[in-house]
PyMOL Python script that loads the backbone (N, CA, C, O; Angstrom):
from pymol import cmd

cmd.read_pdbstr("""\
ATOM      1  N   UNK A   1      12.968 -14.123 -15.291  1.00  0.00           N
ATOM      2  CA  UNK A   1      11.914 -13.142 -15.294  1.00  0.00           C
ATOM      3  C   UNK A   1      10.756 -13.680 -16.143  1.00  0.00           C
ATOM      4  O   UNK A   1      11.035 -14.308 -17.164  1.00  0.00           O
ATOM      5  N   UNK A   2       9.553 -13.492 -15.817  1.00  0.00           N
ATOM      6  CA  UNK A   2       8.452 -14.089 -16.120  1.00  0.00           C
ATOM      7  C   UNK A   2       7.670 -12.878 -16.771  1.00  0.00           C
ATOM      8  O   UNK A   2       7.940 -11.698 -16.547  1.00  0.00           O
ATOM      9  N   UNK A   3       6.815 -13.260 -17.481  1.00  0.00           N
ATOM     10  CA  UNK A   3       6.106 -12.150 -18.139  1.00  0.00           C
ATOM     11  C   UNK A   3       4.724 -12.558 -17.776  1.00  0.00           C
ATOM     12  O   UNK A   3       4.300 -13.708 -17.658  1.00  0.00           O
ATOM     13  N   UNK A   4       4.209 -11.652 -17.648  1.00  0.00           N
ATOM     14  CA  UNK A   4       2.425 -11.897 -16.612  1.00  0.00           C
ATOM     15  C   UNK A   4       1.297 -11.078 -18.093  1.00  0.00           C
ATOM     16  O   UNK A   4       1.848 -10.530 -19.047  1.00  0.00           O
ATOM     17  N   UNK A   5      -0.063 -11.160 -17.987  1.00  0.00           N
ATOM     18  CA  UNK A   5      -0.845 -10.595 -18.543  1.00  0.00           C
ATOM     19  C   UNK A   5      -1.747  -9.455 -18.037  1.00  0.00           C
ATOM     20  O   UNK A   5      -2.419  -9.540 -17.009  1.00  0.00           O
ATOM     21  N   UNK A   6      -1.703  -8.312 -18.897  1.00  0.00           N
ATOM     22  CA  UNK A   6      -2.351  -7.467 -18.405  1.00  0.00           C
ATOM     23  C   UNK A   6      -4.240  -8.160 -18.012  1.00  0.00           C
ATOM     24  O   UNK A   6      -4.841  -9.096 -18.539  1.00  0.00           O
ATOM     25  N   UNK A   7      -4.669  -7.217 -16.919  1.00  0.00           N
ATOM     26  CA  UNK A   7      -6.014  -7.725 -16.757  1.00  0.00           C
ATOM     27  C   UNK A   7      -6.777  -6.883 -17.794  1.00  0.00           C
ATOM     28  O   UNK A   7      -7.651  -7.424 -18.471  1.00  0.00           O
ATOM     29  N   UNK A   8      -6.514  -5.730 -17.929  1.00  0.00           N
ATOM     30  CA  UNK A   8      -7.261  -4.872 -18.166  1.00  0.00           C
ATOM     31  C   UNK A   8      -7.244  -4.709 -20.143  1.00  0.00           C
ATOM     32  O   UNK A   8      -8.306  -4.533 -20.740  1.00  0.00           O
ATOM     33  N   UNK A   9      -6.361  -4.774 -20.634  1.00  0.00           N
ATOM     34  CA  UNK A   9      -5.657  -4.341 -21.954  1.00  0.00           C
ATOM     35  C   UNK A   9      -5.260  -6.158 -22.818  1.00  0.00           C
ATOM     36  O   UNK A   9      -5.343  -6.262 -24.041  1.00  0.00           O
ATOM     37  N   UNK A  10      -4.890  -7.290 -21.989  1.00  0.00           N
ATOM     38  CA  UNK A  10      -4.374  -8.531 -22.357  1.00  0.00           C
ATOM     39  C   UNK A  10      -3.070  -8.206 -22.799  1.00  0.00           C
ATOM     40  O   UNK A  10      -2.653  -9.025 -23.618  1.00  0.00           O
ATOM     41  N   UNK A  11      -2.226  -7.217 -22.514  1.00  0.00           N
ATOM     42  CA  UNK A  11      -0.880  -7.509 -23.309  1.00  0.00           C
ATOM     43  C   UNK A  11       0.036  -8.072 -22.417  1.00  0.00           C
ATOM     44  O   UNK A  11      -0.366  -8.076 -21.253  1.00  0.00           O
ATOM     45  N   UNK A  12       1.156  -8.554 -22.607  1.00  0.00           N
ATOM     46  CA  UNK A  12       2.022  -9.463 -21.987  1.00  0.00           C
ATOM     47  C   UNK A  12       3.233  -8.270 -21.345  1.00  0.00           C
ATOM     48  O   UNK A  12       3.422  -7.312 -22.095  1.00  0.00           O
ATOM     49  N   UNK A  13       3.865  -8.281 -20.312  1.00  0.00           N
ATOM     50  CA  UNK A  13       4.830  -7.630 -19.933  1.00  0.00           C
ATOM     51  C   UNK A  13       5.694  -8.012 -19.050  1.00  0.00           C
ATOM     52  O   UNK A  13       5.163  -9.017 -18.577  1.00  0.00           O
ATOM     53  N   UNK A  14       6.791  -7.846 -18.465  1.00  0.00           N
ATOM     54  CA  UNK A  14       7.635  -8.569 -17.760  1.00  0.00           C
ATOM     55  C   UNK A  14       7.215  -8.111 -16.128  1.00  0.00           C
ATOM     56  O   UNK A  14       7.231  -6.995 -15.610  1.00  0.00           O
ATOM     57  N   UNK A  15       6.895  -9.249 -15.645  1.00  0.00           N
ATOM     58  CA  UNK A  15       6.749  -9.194 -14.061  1.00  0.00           C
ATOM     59  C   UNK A  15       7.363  -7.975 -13.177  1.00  0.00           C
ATOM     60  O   UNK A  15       6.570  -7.419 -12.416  1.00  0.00           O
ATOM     61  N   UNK A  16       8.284  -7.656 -13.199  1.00  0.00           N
ATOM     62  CA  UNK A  16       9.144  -7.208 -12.790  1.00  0.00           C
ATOM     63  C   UNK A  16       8.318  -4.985 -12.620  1.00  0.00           C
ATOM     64  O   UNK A  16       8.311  -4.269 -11.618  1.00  0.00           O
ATOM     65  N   UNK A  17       7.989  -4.783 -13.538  1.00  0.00           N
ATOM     66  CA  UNK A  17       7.202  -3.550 -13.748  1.00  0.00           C
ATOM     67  C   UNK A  17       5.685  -3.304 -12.804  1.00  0.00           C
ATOM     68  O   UNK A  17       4.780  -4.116 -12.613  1.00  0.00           O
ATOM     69  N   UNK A  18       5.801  -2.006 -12.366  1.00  0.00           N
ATOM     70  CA  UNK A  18       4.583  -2.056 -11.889  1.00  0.00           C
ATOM     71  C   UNK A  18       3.227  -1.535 -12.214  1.00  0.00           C
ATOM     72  O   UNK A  18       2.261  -1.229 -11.514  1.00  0.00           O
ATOM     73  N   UNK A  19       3.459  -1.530 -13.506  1.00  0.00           N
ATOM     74  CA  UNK A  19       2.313  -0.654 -14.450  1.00  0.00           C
ATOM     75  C   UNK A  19       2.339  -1.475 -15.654  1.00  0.00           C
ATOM     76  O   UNK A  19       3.289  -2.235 -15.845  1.00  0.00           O
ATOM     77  N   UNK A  20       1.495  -1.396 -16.378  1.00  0.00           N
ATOM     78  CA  UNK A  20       1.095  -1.725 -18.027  1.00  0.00           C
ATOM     79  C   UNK A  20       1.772  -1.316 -18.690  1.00  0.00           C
ATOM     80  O   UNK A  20       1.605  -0.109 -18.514  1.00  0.00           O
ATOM     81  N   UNK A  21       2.683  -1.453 -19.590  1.00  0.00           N
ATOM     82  CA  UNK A  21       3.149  -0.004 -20.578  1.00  0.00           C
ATOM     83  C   UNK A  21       2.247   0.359 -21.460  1.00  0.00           C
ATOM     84  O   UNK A  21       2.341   1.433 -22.053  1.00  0.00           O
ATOM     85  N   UNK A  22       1.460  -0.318 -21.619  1.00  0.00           N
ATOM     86  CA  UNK A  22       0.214  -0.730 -22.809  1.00  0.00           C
ATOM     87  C   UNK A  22      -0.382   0.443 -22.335  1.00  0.00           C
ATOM     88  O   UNK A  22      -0.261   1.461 -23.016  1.00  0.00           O
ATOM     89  N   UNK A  23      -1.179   0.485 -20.990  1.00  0.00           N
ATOM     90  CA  UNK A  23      -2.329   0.809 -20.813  1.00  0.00           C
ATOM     91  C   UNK A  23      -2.107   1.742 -19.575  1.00  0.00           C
ATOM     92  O   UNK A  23      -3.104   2.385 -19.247  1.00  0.00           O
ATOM     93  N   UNK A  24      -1.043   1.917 -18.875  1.00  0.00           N
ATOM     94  CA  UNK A  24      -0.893   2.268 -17.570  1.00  0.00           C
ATOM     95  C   UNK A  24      -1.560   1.818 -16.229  1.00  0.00           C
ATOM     96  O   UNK A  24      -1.621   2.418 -15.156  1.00  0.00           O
ATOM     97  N   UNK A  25      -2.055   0.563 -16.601  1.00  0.00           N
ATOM     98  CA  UNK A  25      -2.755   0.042 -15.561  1.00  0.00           C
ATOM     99  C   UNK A  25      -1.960  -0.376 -14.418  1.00  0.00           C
ATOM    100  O   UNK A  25      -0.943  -0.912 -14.857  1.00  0.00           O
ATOM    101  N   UNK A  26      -1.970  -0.369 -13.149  1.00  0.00           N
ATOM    102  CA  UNK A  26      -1.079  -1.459 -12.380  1.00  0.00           C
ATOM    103  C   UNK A  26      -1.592  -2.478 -12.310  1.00  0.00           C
ATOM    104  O   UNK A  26      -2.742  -2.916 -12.287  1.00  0.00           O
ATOM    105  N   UNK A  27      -0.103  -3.028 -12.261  1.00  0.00           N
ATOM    106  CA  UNK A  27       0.013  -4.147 -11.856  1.00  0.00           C
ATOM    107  C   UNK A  27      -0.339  -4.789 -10.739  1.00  0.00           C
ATOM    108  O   UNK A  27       0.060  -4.276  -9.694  1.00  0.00           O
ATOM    109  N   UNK A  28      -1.253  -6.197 -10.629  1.00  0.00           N
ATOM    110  CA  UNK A  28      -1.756  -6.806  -9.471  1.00  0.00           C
ATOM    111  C   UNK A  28      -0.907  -7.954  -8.931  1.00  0.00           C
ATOM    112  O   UNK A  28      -1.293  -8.772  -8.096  1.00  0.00           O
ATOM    113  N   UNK A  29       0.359  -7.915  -9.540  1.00  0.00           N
ATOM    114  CA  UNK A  29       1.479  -8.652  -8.907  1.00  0.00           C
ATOM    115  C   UNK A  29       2.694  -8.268  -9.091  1.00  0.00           C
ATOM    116  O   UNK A  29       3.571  -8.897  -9.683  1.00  0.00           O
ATOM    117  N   UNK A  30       2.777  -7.244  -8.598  1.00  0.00           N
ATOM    118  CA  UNK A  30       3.884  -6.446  -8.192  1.00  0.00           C
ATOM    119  C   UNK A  30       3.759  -6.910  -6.617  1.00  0.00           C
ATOM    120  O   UNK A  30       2.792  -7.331  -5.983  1.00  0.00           O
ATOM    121  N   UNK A  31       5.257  -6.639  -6.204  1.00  0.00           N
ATOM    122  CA  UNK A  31       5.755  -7.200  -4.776  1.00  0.00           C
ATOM    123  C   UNK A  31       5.392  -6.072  -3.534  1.00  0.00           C
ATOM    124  O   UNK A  31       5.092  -4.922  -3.855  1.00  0.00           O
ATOM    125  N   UNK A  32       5.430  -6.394  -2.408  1.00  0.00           N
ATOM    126  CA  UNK A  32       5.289  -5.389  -1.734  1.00  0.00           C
ATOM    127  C   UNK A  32       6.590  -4.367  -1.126  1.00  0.00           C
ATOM    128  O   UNK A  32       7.452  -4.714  -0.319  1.00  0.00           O
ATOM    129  N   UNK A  33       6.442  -3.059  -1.759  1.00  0.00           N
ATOM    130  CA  UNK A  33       7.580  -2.494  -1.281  1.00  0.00           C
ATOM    131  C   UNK A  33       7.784  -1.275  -0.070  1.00  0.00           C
ATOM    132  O   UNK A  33       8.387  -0.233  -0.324  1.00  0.00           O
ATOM    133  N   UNK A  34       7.390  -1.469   0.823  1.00  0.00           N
ATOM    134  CA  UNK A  34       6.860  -0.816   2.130  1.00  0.00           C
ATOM    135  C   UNK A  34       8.776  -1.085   2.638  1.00  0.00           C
ATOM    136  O   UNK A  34       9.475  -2.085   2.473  1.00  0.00           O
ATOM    137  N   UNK A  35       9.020  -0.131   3.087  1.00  0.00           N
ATOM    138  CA  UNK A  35      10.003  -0.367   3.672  1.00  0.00           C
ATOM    139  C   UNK A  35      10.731  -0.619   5.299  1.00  0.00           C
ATOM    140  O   UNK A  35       9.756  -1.297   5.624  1.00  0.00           O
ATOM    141  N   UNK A  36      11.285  -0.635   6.104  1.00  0.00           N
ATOM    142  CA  UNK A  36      11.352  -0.946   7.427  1.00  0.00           C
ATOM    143  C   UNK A  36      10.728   0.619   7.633  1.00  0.00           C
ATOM    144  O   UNK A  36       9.581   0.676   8.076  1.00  0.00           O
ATOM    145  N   UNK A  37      11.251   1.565   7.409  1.00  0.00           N
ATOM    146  CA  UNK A  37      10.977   2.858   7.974  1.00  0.00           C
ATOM    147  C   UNK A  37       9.780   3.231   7.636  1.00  0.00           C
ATOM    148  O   UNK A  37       9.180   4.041   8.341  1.00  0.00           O
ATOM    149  N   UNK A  38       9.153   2.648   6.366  1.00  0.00           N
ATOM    150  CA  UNK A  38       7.789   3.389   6.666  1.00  0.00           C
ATOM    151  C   UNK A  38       6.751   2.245   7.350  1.00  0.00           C
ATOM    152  O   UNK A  38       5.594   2.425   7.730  1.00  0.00           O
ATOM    153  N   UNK A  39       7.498   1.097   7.376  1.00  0.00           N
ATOM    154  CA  UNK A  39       6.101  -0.026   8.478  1.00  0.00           C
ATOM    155  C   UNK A  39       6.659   0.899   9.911  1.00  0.00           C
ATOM    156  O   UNK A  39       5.663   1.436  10.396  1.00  0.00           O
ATOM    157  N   UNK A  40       7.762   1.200  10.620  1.00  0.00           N
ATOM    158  CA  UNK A  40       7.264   1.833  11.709  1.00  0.00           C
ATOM    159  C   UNK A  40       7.212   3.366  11.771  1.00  0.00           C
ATOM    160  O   UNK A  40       7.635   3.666  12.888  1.00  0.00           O
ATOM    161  N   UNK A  41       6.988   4.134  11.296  1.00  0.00           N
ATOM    162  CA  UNK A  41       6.167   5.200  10.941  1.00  0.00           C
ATOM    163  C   UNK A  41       4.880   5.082  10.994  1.00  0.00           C
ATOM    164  O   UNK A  41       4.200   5.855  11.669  1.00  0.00           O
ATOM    165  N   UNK A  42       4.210   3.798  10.074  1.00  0.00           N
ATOM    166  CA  UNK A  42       2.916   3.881  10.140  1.00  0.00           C
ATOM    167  C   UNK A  42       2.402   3.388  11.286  1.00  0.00           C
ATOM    168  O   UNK A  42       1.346   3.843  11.724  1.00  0.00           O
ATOM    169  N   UNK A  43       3.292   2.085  12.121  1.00  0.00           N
ATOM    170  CA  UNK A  43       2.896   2.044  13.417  1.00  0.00           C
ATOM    171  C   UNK A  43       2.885   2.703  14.128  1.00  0.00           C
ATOM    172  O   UNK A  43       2.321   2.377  15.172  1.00  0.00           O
ATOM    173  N   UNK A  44       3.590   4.256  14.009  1.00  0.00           N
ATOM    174  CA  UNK A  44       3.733   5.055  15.449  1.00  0.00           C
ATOM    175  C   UNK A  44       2.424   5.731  15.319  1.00  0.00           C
ATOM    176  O   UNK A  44       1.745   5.930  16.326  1.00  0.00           O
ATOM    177  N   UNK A  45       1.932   6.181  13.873  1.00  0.00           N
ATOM    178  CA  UNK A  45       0.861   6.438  13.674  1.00  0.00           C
ATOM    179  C   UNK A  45      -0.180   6.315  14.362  1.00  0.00           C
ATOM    180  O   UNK A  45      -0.870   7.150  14.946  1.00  0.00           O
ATOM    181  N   UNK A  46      -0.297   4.581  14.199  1.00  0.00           N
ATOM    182  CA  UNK A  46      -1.328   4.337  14.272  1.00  0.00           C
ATOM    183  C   UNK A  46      -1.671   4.163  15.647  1.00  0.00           C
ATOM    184  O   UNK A  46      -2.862   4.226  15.954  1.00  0.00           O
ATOM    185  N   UNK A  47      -0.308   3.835  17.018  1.00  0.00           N
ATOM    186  CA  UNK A  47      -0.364   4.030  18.036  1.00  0.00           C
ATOM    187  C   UNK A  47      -0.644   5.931  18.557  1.00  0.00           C
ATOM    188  O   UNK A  47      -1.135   6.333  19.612  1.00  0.00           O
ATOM    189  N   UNK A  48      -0.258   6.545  17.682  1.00  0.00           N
ATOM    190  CA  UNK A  48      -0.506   7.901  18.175  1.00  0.00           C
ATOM    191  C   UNK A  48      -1.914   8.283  17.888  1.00  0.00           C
ATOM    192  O   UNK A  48      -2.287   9.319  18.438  1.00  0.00           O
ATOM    193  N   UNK A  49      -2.654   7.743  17.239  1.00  0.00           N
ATOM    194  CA  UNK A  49      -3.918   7.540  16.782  1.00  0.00           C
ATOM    195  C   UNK A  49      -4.744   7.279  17.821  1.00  0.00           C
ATOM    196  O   UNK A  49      -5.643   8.066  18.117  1.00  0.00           O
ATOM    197  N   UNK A  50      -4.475   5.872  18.646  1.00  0.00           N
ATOM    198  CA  UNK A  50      -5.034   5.426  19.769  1.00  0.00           C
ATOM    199  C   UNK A  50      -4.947   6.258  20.904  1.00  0.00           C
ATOM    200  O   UNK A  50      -5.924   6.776  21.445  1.00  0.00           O
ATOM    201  N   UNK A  51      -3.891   6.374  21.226  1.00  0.00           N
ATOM    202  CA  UNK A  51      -3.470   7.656  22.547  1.00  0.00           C
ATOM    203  C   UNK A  51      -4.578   8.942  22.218  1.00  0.00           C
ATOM    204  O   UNK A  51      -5.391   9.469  22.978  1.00  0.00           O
ATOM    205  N   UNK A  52      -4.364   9.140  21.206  1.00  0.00           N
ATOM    206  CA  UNK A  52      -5.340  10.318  21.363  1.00  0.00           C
ATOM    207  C   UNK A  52      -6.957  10.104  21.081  1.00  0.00           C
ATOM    208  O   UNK A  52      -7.713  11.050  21.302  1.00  0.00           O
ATOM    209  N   UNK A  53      -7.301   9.269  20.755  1.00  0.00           N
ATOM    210  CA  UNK A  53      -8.417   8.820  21.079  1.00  0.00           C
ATOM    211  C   UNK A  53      -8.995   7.979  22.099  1.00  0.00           C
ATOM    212  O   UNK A  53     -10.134   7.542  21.939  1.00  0.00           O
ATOM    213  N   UNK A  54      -8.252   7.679  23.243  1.00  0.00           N
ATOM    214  CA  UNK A  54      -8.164   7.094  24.224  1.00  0.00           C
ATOM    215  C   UNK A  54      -8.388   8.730  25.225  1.00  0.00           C
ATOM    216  O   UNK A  54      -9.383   8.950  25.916  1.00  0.00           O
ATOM    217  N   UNK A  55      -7.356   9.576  25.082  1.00  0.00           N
ATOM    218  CA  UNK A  55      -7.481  10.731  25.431  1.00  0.00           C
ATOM    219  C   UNK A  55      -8.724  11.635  25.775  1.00  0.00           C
ATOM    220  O   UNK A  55      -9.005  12.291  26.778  1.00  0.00           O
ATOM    221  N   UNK A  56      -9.408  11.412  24.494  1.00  0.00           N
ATOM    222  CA  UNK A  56     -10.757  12.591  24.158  1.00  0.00           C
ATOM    223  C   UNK A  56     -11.996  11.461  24.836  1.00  0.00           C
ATOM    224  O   UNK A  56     -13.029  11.921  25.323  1.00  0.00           O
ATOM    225  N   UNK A  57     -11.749  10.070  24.791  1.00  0.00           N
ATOM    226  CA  UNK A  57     -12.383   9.528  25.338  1.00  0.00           C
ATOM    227  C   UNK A  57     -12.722   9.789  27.162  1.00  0.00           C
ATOM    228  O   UNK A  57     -13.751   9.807  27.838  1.00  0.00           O
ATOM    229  N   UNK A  58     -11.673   9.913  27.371  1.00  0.00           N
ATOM    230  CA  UNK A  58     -11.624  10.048  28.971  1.00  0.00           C
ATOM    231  C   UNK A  58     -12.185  11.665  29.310  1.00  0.00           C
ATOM    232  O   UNK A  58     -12.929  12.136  30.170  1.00  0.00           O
ATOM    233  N   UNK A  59     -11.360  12.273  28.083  1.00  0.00           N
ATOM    234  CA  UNK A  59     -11.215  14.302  28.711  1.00  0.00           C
ATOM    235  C   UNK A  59     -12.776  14.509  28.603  1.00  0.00           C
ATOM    236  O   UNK A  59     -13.573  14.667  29.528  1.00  0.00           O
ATOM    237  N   UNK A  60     -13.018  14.467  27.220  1.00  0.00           N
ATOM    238  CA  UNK A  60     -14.677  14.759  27.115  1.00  0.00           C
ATOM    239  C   UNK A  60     -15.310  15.137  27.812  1.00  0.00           C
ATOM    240  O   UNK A  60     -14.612  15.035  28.821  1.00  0.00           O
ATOM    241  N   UNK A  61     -16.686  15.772  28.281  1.00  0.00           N
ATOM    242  CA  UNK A  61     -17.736  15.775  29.140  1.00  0.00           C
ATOM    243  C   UNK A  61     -18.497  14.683  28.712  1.00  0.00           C
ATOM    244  O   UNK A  61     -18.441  14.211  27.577  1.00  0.00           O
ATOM    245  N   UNK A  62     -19.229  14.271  29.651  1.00  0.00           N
ATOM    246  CA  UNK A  62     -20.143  13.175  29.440  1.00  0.00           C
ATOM    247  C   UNK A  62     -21.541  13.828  29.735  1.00  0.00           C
ATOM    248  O   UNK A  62     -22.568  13.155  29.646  1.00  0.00           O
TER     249      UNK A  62
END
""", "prot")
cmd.dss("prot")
cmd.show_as("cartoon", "prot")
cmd.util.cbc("prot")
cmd.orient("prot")
């Protein structure tokens, strides 16, 4: 485990945390923790997003 520097405050803390303890700042190297279920969640989203704007595109009056 590696200890990184705050940007904001300079204090030292262990990588591993995703905040400052110092300062409460986050952390800008923290890992990414998105999980399987919410990457496709946000894809259905974002496909249900399209459909319906594909939708209002067509229904509309012009």
């Amino acid at each position: 485990m590696a200890n990184i520097q705050c940007l904001y405050c300079g204090q030292e803390f262990p990588d591993n945390l995703s905040e400052c303890p110092s300062c409460q700042a986050p952390s800008h190297f923290r890992k990414n923790d998105w999980s399987a279920d919410t990457k496709k969640r946000f894809v259905g989203f974002v496909i249900l997003v399209a459909i319906f704007c594909a939708f209002m595109i067509v229904y509309l009056p012009r």
